[in-house]
C-alpha positions as a Markdown table, in Angstrom:
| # | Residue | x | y | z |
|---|---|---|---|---|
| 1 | Unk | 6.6 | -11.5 | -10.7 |
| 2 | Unk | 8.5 | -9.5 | -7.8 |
| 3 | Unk | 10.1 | -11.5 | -5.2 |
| 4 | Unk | 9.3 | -8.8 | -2.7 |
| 5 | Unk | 7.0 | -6.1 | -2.0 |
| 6 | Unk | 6.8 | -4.4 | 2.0 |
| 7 | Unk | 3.1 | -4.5 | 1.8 |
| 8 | Unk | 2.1 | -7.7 | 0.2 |
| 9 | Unk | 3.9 | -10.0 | 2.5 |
| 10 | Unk | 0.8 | -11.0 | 4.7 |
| 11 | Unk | 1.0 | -14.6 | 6.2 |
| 12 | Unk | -2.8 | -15.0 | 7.7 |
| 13 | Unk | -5.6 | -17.3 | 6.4 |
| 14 | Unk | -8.1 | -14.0 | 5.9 |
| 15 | Unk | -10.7 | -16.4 | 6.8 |
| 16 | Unk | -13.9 | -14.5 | 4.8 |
| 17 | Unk | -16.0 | -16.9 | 4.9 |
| 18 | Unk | -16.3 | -16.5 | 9.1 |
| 19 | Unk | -16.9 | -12.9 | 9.1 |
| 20 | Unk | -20.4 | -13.0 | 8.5 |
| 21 | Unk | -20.9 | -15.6 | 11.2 |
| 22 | Unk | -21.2 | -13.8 | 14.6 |
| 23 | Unk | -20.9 | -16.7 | 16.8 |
| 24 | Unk | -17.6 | -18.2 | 15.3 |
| 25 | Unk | -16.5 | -14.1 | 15.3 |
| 26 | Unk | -17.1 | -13.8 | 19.2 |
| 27 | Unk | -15.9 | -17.6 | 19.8 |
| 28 | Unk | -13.0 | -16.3 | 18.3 |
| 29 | Unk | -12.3 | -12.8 | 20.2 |
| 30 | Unk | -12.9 | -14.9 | 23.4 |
| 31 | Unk | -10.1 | -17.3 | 23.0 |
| 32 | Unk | -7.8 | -16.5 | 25.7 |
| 33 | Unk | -4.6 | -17.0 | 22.6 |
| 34 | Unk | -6.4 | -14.7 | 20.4 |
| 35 | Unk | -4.2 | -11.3 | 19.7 |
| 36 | Unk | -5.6 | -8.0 | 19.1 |
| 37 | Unk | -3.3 | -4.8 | 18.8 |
| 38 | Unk | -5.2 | -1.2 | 18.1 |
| 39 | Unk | -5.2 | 1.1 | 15.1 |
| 40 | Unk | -5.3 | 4.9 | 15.6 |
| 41 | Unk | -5.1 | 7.3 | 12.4 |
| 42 | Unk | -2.8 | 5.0 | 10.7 |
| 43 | Unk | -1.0 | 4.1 | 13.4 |
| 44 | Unk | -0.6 | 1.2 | 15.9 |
| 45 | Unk | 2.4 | 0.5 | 19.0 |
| 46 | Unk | 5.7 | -1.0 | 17.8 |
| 47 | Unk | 8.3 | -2.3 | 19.8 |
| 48 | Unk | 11.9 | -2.4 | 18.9 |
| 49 | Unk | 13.0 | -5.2 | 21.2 |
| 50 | Unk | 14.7 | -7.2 | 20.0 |
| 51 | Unk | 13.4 | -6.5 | 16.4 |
| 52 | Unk | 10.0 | -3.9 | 15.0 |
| 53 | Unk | 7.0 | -6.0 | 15.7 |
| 54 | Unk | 3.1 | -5.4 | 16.4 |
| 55 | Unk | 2.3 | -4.8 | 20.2 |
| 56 | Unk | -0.2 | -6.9 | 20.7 |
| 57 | Unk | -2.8 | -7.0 | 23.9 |
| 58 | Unk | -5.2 | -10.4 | 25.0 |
| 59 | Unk | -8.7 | -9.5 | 24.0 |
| 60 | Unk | -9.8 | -9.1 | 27.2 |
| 61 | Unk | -7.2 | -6.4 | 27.8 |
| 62 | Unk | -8.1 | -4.7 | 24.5 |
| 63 | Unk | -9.5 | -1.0 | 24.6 |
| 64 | Unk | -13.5 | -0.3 | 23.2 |
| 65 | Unk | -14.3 | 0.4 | 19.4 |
| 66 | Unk | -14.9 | -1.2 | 16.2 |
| 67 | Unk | -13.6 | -4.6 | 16.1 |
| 68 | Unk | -11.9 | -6.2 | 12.7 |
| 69 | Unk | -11.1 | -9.6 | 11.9 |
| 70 | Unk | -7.7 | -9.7 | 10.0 |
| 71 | Unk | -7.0 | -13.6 | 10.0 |
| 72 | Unk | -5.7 | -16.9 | 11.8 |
| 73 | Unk | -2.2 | -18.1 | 11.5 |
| 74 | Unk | -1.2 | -21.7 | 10.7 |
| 75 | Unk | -1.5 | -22.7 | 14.5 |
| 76 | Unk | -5.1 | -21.5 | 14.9 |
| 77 | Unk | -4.3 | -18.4 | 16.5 |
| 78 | Unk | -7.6 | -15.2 | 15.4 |
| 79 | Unk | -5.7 | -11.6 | 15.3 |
| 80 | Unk | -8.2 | -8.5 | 15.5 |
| 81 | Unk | -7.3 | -5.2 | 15.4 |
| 82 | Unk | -9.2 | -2.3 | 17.8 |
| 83 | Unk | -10.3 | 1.3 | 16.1 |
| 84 | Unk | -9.2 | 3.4 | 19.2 |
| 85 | Unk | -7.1 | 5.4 | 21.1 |
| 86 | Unk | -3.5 | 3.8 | 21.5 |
| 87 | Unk | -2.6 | 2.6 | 25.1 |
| 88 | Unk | 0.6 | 3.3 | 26.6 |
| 89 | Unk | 2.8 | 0.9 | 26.7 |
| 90 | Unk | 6.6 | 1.1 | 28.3 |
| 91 | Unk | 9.3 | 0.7 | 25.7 |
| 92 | Unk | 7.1 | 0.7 | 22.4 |
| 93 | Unk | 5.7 | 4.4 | 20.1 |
| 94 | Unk | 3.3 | 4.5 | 17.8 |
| 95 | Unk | 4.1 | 4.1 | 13.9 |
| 96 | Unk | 2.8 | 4.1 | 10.5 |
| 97 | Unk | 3.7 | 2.1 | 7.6 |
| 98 | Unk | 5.5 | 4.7 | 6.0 |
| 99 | Unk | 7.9 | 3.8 | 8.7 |
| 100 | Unk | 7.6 | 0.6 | 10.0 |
| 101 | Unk | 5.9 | -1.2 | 6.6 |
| 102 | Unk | 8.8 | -2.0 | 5.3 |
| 103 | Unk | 11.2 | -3.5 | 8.5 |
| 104 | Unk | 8.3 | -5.4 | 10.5 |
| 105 | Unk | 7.9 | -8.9 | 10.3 |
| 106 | Unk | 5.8 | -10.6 | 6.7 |
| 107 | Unk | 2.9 | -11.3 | 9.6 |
| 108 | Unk | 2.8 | -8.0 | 11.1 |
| 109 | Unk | 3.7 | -6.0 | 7.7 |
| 110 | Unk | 0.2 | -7.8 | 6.1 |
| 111 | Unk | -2.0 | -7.2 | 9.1 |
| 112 | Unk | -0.9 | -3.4 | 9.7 |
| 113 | Unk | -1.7 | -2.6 | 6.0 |
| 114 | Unk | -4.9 | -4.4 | 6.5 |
| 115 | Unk | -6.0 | -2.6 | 10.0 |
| 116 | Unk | -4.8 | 0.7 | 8.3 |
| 117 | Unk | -7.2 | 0.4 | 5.2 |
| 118 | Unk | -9.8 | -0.6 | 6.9 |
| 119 | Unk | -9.4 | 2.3 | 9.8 |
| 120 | Unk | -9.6 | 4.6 | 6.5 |
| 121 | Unk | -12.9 | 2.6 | 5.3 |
| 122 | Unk | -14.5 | 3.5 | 7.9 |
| 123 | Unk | -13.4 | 6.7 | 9.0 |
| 124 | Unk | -14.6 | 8.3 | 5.8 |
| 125 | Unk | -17.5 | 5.8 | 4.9 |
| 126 | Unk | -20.2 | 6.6 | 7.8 |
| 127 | Unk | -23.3 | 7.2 | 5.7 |
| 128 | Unk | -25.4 | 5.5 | 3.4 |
| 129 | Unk | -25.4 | 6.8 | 0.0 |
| 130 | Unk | -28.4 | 6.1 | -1.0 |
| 131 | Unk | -30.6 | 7.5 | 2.0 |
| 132 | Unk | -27.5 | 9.2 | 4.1 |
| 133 | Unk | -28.1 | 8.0 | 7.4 |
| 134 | Unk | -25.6 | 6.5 | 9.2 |
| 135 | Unk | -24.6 | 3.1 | 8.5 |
| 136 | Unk | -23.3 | 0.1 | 11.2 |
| 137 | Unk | -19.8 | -2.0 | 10.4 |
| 138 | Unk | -20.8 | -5.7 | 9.9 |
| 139 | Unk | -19.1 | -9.2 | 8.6 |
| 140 | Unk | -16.2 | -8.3 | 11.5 |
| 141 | Unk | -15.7 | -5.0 | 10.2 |
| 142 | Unk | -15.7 | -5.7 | 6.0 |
| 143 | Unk | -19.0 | -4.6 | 5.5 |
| 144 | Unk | -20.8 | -1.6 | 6.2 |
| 145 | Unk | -24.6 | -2.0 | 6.3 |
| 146 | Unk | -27.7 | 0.8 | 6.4 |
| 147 | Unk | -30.2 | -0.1 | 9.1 |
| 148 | Unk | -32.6 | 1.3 | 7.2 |
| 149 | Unk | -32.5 | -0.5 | 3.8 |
| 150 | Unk | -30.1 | -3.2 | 4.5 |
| 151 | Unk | -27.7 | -1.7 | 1.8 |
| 152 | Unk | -24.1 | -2.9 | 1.9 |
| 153 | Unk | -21.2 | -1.0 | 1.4 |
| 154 | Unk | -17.9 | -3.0 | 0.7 |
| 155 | Unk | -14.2 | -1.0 | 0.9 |
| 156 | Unk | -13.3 | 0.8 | -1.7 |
| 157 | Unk | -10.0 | 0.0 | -3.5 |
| 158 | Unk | -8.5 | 2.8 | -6.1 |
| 159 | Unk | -6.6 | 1.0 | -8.4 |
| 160 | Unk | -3.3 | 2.8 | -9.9 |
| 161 | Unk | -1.5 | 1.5 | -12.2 |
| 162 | Unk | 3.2 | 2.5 | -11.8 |
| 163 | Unk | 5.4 | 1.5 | -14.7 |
| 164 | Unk | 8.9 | 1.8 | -15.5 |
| 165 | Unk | 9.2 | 3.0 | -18.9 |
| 166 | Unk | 12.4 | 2.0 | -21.0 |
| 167 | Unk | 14.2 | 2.9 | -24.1 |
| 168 | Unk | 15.6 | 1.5 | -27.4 |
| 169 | Unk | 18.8 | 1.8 | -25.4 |
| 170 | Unk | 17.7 | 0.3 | -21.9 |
| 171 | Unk | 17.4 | 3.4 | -20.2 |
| 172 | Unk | 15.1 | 4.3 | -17.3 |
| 173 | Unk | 12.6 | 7.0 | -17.2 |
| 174 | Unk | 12.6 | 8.9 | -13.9 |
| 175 | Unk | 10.5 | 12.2 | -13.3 |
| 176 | Unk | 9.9 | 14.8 | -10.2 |
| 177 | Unk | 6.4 | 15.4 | -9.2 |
| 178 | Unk | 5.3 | 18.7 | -8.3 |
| 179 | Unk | 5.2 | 18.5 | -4.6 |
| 180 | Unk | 8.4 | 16.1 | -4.3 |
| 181 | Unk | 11.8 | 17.6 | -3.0 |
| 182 | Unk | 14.2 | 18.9 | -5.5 |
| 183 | Unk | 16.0 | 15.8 | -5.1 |
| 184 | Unk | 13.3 | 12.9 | -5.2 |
| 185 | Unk | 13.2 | 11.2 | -8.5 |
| 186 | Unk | 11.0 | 8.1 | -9.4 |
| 187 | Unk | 8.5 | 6.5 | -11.9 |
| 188 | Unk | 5.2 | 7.9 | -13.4 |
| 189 | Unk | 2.4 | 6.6 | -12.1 |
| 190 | Unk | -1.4 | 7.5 | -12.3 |
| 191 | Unk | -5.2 | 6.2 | -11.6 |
| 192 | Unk | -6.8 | 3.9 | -13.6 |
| 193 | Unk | -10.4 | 5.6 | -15.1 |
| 194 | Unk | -13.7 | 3.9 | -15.4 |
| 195 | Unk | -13.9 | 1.5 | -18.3 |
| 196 | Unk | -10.7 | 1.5 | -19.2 |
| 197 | Unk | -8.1 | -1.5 | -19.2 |
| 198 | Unk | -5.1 | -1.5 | -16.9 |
| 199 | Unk | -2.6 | -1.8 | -20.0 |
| 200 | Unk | -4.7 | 1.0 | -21.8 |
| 201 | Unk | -4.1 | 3.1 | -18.5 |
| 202 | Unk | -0.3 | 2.5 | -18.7 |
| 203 | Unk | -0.3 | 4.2 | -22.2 |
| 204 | Unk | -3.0 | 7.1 | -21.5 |
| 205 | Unk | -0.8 | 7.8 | -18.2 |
| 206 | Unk | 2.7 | 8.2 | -19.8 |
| 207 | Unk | 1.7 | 9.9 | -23.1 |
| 208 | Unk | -0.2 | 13.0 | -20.8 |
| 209 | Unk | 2.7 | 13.0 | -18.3 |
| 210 | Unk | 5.5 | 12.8 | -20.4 |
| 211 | Unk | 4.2 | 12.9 | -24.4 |
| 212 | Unk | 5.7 | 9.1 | -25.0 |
| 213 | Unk | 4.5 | 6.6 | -26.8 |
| 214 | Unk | 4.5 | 3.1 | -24.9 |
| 215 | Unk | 4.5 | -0.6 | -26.5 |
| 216 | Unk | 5.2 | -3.7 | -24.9 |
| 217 | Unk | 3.8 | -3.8 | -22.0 |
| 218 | Unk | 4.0 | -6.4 | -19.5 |
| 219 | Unk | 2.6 | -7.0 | -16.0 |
| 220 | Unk | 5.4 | -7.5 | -12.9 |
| 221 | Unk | 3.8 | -7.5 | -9.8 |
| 222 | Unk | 0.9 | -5.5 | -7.2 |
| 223 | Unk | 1.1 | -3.8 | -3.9 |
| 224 | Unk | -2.0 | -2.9 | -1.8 |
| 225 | Unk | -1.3 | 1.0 | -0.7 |
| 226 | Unk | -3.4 | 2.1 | 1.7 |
| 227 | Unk | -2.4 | 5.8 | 1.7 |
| 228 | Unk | -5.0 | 5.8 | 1.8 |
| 229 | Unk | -6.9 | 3.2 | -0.5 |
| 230 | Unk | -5.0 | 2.6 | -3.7 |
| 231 | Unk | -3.7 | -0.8 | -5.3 |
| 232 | Unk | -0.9 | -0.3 | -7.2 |
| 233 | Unk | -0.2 | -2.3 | -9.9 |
| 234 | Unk | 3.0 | -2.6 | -11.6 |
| 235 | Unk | 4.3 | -2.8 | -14.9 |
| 236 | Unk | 7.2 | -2.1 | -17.6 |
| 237 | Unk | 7.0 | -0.8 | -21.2 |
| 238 | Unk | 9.2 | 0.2 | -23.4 |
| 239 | Unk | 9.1 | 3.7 | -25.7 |
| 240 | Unk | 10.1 | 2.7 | -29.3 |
| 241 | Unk | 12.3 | 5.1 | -31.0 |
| 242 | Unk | 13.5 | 8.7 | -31.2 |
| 243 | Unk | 10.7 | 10.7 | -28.9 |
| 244 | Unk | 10.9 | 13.7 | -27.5 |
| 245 | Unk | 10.1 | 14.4 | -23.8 |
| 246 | Unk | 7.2 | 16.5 | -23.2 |
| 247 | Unk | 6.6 | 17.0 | -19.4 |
| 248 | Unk | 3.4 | 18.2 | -18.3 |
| 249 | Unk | 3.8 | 20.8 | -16.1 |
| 250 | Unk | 0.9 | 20.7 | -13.8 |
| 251 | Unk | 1.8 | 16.6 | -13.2 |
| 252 | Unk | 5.8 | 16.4 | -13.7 |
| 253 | Unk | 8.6 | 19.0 | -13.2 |
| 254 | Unk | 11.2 | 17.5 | -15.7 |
| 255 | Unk | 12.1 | 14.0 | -16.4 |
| 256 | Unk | 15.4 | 12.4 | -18.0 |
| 257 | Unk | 16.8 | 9.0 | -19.2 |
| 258 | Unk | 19.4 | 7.1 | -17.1 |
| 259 | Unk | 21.8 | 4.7 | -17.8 |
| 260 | Unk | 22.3 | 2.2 | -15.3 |
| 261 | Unk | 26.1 | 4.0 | -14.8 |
| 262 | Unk | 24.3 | 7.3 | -15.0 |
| 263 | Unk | 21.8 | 6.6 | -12.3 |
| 264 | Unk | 24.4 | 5.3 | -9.9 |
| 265 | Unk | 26.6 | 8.2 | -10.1 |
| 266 | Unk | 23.6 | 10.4 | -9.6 |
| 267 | Unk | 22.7 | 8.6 | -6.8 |
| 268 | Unk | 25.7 | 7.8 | -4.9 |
| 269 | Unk | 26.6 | 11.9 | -5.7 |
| 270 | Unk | 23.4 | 12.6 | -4.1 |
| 271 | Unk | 21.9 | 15.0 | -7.2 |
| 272 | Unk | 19.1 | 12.1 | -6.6 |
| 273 | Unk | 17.2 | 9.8 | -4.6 |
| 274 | Unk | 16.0 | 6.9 | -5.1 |
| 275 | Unk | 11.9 | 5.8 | -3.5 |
| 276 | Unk | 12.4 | 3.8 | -0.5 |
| 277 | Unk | 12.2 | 0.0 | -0.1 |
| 278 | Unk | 8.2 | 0.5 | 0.9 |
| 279 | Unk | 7.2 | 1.5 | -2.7 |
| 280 | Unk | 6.7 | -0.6 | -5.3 |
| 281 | Unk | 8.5 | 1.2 | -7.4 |
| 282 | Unk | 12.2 | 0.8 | -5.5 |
| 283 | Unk | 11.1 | -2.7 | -6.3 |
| 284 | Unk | 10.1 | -2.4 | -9.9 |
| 285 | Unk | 14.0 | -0.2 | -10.4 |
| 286 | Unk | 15.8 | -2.3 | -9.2 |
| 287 | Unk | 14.6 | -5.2 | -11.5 |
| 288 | Unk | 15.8 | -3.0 | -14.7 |
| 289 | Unk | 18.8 | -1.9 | -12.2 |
| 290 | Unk | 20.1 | -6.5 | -11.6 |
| 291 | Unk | 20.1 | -5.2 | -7.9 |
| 292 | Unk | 19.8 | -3.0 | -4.9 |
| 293 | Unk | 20.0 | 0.4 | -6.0 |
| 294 | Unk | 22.8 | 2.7 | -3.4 |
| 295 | Unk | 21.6 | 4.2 | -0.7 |
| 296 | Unk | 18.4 | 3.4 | -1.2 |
| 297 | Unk | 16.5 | 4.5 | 2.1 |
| 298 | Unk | 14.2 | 2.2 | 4.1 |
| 299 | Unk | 10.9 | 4.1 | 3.5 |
């Protein structure tokens, strides 16, 4: 397993089996220790005093909208997030977990990427799809439900699966995407399709972006990525013997094989950089690297 992943750190007791019941729900928003900070298009207040950490408001200072239950701490305490406009608040800007995911607190870092997936849920999941009219958030904002039918919808999860692909000679595979910066360099990476196994997916993915052929492979970690809705789910594997890179051109640019030496002197030259401590995959590097890779950047 990883020891650490930025968005997998959450500390709160989910506590599911409440959501459905409304009177422990509103029991709970109307306890005067209960914290609620809001969500806006990915984004909620930070504060950089003394450290980055969730602004959070009382309940009964908390904006209108869409309520969601994220959890209760180990003392009791209920934190919601609000779908709404941000207040303004002296001394603290709004953020995203591309920048704040991976420095805020193991509470705060789980209950932003929460709030943030389920802001996306909802946002693009108004409708029923059976009947198409619109549907109401229920079980404190984990279920959608269609008035008309009583149809539930539940959040939808993409899972991806990211692997580090080695050599006979312990080298790393790192590739450029099409959109990335001259510069960016990282590991393939690709959906999972519909009835296919995660370990199959590893295979499919790296023999159409890249032309290998992958054995060995082994499970390491997962980190929810809700960029919007993806779970990304980490592995390594190993190409066997004398194969020939063939990049894809419509998914990777070019891709080469790096020695440990070779991939610090790229990096510390600056030819390349490295994905930033929010991505699973800085994580899944630097377990073939033995350690932090250089200059690896925050995000």
């Amino acid at each position: 397993m990883l020891e650490w992943l930025a968005l997998a750190r959450g500390t709160l007791d989910r506590v599911a089996e409440h959501r459905r019941d409304e009177e422990w729900v509103a029991s709970a928003w109307a306890d005067p220790r209960t914290r609620v900070f809001v969500v806006e298009n990915g984004r909620a207040l930070v504060s950089y005093d003394p450290g980055p950490a969730l602004v959070y408001l009382p309940a009964a200072q908390a904006p209108e909208g869409d309520r969601y239950l994220l959890g209760v701490d180990e003392d009791g305490v209920a934190y919601f997030c609000v779908r709404g406009e941000l207040p303004v608040v002296e001394g603290a800007e709004a953020a995203g977990l591309r920048r704040v995911g991976a420095l805020l607190g193991d509470r705060d870092s789980g209950m932003l990427t929460h709030a943030v997936a389920l802001e996306h849920w909802h946002a693009t999941n108004p409708f029923c799809p059976r009947c198409g009219g619109p549907t109401e958030p229920t079980a404190a904002g984990h279920v959608r439900v269609c008035p008309n039918d009583g149809r539930e919808q539940f959040p939808r999860v993409d899972p991806a699966v990211i692997m580090l692909v080695r050599d006979d000679r312990d080298r790393v595979l790192l590739a450029r995407g099409p959109s990335w910066p001259a510069d960016r360099r990282s590991i393939l990476a690709g959906f999972v399709e519909p009835g296919e196994s995660l370990e199959q997916a590893v295979v499919r993915e790296v023999r159409e972006e890249v032309g290998l052929t992958v054995t060995d492979v082994r499970y390491l970690g997962s980190q929810p990525w809700p960029l919007p809705q993806s779970l990304m789910i980490g592995y390594f594997a190993r190409a066997r013997g004398d194969q020939e890179l063939r990049p894809d051109p419509e998914e990777i640019l070019d891709a080469a094989w790096y020695t440990r030496d070779e991939l610090r002197e790229a990096l510390e030259s600056g030819r390349i950089v490295s994905p930033g401590t929010l991505s699973i995959a800085s994580q899944l590097i630097m377990r073939w690297y033995g350690g932090p890779l250089p200059d690896m950047p925050p995000f």
